[in-house]
DRENTORKOL-3810 file (N, C-alpha, C; in nm, 4 decimals):
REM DRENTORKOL-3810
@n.u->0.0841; n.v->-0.1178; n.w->0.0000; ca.u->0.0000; ca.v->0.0000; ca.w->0.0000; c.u->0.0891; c.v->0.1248; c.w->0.0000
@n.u->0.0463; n.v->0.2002; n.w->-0.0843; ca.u->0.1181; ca.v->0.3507; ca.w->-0.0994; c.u->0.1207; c.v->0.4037; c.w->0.0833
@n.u->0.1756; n.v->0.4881; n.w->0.0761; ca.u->0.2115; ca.v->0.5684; ca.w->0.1776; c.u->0.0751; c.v->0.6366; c.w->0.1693
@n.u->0.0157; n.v->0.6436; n.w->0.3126; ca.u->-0.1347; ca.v->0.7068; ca.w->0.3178; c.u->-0.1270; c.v->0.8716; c.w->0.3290
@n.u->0.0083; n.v->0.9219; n.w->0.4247; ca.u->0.0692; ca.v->1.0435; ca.w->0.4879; c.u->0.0306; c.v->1.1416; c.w->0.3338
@n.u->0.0476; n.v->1.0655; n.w->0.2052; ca.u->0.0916; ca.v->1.1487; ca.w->0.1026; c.u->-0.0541; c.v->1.2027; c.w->0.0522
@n.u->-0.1489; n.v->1.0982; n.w->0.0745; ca.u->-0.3046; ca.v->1.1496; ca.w->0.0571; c.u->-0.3605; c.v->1.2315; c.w->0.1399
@n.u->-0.2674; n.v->1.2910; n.w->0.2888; ca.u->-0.3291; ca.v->1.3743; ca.w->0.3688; c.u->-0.2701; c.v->1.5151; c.w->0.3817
@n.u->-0.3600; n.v->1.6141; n.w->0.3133; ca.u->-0.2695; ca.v->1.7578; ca.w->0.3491; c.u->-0.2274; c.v->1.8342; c.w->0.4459
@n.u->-0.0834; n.v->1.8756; n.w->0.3977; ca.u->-0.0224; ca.v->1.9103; ca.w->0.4939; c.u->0.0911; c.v->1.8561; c.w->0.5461
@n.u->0.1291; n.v->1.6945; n.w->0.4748; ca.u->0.2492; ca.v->1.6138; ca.w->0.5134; c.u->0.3617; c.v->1.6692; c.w->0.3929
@n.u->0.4735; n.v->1.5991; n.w->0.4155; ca.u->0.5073; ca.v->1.5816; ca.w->0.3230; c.u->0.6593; c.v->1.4568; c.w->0.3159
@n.u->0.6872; n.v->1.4377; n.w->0.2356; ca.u->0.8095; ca.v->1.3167; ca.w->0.2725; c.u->0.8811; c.v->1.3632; c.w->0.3469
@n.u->0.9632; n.v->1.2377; n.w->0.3813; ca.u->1.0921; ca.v->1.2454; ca.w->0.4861; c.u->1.1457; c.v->1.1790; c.w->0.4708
@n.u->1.2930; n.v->1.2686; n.w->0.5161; ca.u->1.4303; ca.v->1.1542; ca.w->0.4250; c.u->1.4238; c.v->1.0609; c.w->0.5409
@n.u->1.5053; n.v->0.9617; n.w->0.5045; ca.u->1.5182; ca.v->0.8376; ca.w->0.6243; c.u->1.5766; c.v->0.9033; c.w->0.7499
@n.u->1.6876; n.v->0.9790; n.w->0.7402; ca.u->1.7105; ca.v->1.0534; ca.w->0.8508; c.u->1.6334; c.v->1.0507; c.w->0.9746
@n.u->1.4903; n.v->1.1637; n.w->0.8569; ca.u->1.4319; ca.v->1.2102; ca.w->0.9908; c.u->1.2971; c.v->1.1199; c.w->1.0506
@n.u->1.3018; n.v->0.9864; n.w->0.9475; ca.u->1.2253; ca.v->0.9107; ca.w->0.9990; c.u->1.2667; c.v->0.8553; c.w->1.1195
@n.u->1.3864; n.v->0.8321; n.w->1.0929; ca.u->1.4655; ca.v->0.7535; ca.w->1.1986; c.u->1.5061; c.v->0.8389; c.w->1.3513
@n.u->1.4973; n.v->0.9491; n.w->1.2918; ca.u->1.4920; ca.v->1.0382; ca.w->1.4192; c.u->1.3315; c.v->1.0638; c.w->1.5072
@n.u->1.2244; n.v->1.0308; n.w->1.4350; ca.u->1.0885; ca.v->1.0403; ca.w->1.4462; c.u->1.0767; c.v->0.8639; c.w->1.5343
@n.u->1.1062; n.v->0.8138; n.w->1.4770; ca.u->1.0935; ca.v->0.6545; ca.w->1.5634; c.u->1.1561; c.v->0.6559; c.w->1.6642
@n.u->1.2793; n.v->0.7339; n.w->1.6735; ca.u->1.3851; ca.v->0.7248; ca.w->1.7961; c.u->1.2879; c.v->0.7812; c.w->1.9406
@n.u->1.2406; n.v->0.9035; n.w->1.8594; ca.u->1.1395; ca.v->0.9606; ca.w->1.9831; c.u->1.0139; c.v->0.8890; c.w->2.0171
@n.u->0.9221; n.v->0.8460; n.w->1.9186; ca.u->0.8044; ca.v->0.7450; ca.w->1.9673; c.u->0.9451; c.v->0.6336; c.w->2.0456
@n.u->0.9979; n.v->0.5957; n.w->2.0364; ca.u->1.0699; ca.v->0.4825; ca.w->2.1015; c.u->1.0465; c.v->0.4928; c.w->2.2343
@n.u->1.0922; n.v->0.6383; n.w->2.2908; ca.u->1.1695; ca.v->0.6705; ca.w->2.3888; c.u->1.0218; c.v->0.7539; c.w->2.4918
@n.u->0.8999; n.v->0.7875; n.w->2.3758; ca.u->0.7977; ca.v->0.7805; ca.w->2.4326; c.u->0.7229; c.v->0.6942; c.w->2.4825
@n.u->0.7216; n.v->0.5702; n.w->2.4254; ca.u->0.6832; ca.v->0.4374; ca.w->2.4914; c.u->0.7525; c.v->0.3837; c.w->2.6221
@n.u->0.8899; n.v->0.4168; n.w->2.6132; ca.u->0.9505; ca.v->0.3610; ca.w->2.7374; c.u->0.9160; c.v->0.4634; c.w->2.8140
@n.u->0.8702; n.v->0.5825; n.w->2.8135; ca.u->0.8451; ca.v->0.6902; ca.w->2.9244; c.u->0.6930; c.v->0.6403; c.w->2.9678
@n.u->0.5852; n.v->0.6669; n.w->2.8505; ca.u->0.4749; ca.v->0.5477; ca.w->2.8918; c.u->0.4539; c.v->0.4448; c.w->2.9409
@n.u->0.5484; n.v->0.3732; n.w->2.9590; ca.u->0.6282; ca.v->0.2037; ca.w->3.0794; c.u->0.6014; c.v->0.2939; c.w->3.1816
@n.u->0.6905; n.v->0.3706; n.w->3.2345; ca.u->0.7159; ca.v->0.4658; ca.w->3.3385; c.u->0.5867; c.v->0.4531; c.w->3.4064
@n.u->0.5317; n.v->0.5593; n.w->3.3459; ca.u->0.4213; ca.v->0.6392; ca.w->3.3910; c.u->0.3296; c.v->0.5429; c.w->3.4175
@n.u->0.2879; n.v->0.4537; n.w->3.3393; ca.u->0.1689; ca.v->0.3271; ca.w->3.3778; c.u->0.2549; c.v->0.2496; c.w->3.5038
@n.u->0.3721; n.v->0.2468; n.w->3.5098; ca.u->0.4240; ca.v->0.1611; ca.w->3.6637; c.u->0.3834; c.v->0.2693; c.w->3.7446
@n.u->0.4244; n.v->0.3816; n.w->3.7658; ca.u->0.4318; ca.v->0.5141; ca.w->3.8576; c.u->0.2540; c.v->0.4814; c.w->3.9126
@n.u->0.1507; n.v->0.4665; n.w->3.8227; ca.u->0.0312; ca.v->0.5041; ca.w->3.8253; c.u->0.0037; c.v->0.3540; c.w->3.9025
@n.u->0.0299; n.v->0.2556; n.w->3.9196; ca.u->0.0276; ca.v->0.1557; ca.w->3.9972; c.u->0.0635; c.v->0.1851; c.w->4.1495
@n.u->0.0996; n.v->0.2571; n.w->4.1725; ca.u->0.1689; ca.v->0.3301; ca.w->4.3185; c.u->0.0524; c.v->0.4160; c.w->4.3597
@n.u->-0.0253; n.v->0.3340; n.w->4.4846; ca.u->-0.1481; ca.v->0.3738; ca.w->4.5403; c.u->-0.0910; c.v->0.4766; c.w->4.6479
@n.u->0.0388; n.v->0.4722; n.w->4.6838; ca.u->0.0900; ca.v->0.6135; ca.w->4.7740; c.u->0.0880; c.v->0.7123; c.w->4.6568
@n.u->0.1229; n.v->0.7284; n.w->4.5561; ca.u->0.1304; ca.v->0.8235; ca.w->4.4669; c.u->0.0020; c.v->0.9283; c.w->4.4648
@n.u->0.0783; n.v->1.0433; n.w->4.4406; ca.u->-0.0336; ca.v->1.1822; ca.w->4.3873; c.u->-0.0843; c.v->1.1495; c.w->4.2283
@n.u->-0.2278; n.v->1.0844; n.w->4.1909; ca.u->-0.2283; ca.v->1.0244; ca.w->4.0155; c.u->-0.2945; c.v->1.1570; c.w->3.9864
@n.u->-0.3359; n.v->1.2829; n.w->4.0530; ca.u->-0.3494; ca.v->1.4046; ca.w->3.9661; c.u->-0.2233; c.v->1.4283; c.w->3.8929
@n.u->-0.0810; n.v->1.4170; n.w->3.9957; ca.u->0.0295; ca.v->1.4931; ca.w->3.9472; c.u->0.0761; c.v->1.4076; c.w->3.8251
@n.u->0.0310; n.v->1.2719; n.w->3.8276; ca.u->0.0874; ca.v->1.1482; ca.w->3.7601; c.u->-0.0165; c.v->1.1852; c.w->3.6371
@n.u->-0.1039; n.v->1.2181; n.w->3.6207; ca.u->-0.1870; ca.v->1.2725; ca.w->3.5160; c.u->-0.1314; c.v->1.3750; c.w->3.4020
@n.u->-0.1142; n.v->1.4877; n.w->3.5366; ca.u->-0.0678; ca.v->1.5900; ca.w->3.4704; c.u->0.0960; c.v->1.5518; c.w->3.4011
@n.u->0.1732; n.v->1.5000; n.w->3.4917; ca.u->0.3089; ca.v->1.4301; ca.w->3.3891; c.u->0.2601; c.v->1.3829; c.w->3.2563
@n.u->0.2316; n.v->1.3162; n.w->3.2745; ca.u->0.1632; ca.v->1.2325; ca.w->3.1402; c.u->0.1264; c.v->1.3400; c.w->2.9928
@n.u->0.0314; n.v->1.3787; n.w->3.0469; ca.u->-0.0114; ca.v->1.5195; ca.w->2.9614; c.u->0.0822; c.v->1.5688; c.w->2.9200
@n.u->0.1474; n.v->1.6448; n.w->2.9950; ca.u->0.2690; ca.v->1.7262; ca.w->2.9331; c.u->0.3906; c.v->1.6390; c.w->2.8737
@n.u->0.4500; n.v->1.5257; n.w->2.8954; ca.u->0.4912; ca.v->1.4811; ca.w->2.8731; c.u->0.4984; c.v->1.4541; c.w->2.7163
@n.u->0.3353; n.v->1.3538; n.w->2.7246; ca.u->0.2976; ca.v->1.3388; ca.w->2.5602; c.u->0.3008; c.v->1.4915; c.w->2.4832
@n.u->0.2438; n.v->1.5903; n.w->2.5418; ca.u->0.2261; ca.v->1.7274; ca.w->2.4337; c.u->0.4406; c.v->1.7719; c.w->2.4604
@n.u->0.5022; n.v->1.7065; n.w->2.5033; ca.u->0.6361; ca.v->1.7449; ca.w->2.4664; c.u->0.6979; c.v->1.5809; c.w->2.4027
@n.u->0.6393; n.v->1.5028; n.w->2.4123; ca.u->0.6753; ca.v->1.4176; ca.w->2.2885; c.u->0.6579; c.v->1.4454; c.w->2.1473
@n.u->0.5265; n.v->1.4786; n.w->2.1286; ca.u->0.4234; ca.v->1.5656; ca.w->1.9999; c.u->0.5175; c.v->1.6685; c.w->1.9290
@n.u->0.5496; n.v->1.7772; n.w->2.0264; ca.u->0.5980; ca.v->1.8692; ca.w->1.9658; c.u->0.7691; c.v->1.8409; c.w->1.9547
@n.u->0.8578; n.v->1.7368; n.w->1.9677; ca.u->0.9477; ca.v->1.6961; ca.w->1.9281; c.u->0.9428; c.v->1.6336; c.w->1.7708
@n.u->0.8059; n.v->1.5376; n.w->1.7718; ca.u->0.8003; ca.v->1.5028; ca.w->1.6194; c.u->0.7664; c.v->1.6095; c.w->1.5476
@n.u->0.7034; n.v->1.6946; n.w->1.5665; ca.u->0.6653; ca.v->1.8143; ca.w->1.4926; c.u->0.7817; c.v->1.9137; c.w->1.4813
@n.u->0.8681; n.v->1.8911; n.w->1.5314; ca.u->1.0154; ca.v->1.9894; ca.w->1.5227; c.u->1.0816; c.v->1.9203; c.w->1.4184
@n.u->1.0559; n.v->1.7551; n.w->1.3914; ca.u->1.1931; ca.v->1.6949; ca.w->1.2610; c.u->1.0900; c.v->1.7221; c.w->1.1430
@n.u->0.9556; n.v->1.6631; n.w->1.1301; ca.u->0.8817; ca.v->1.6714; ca.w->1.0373; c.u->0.8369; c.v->1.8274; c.w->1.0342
@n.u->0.7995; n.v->1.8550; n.w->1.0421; ca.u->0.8103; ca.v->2.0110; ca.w->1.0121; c.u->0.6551; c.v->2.0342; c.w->0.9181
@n.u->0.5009; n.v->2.0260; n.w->0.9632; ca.u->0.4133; ca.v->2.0076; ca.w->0.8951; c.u->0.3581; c.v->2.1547; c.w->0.8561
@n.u->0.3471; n.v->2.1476; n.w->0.7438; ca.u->0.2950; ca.v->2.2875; ca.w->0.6696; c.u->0.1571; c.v->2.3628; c.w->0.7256
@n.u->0.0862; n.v->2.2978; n.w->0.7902; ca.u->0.0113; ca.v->2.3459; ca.w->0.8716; c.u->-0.0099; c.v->2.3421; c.w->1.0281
@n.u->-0.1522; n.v->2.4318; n.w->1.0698; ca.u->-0.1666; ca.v->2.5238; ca.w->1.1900; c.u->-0.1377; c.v->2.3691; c.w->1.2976
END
């Protein structure tokens, strides 16, 4: 199957580079997501603050892929 990214506006290719730099970070977001789902198992724990990590966390994972890919829109 063709690449779907290319039927949706607003993408556009990426050299292997920055794919590989784009996987490196989902990588390294999943092992932070390990984290956070063990952390959230910890009934002494604050899970507002463990919430709010999370949140910000993912919206600073997000905007790391959005720094290599670089999408033409808002």
């Amino acid at each position: 199957m063709e690449n779907q990214h290319r039927k949706i506006k607003g993408y556009k290719d990426l050299s292997q580079e920055n794919i590989n730099l784009i996987n490196k970070i989902k990588m390294k977001s999943n092992e932070v997501g390990i984290l956070i789902n063990e952390l959230n198992e910890n009934i002494e724990l604050d899970k507002r603050w463990i919430d709010i990590g999370r949140t910000d966390l993912q919206k600073g994972f997000m905007a790391l892929v959005r720094s290599v890919a670089k999408p033409n829109f808002f």
